[in-house]
C-alpha positions as CSV (number, residue, x, y, z in Angstrom):
1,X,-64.5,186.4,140.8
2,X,-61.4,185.8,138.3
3,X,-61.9,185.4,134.8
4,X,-61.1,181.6,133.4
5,X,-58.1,183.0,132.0
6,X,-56.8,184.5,134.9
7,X,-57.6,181.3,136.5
8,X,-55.4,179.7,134.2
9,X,-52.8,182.0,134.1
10,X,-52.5,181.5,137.9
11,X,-52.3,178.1,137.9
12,X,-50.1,177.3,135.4
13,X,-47.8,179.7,137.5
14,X,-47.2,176.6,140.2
15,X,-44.8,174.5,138.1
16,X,-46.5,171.1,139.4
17,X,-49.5,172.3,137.3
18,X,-47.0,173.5,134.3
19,X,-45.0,170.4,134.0
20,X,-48.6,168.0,134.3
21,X,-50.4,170.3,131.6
22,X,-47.5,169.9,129.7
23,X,-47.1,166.5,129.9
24,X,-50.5,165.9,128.9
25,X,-50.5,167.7,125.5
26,X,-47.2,165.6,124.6
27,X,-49.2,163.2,125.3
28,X,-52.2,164.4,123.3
29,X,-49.6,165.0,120.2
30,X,-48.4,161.9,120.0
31,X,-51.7,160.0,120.3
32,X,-52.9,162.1,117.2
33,X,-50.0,160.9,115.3
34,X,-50.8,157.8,116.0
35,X,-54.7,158.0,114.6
36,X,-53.0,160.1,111.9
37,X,-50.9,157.1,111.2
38,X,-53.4,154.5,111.2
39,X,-55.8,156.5,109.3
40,X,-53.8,157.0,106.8
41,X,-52.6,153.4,106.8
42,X,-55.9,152.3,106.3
43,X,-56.2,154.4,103.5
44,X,-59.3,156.4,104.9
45,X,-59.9,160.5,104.4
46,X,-61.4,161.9,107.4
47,X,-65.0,162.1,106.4
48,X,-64.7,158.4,105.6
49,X,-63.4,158.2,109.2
50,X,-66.2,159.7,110.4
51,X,-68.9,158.3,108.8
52,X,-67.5,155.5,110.5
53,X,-67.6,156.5,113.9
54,X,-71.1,158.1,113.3
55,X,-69.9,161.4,113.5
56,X,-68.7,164.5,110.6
57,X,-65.4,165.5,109.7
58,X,-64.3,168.9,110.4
């Protein structure tokens, strides 16, 4: 049985895989900078943010 991070290694060997994981994380990095944005915008720290959502800041 392969480790997870020889799994991982061997699929982000196929370049399908490479390009979608990728793509995703742009993806991911732009969306924080969006919440970033409107965070700050709303003039909120992160706990505040939190508290909203019913959760903790980390």
């Amino acid at each position: 049985m392969k480790t997870h991070d020889q799994l991982v290694e061997q699929l982000m060997s196929h370049p399908g895989v490479r390009a979608e994981v990728e793509r995703i994380e742009q993806e991911e990095i732009e969306l924080l900078g969006q919440l970033l944005k409107t965070r700050l915008d709303a003039g909120l720290t992160q706990a505040q943010l939190a508290e909203r959502m019913g959760t903790q800041a980390t």
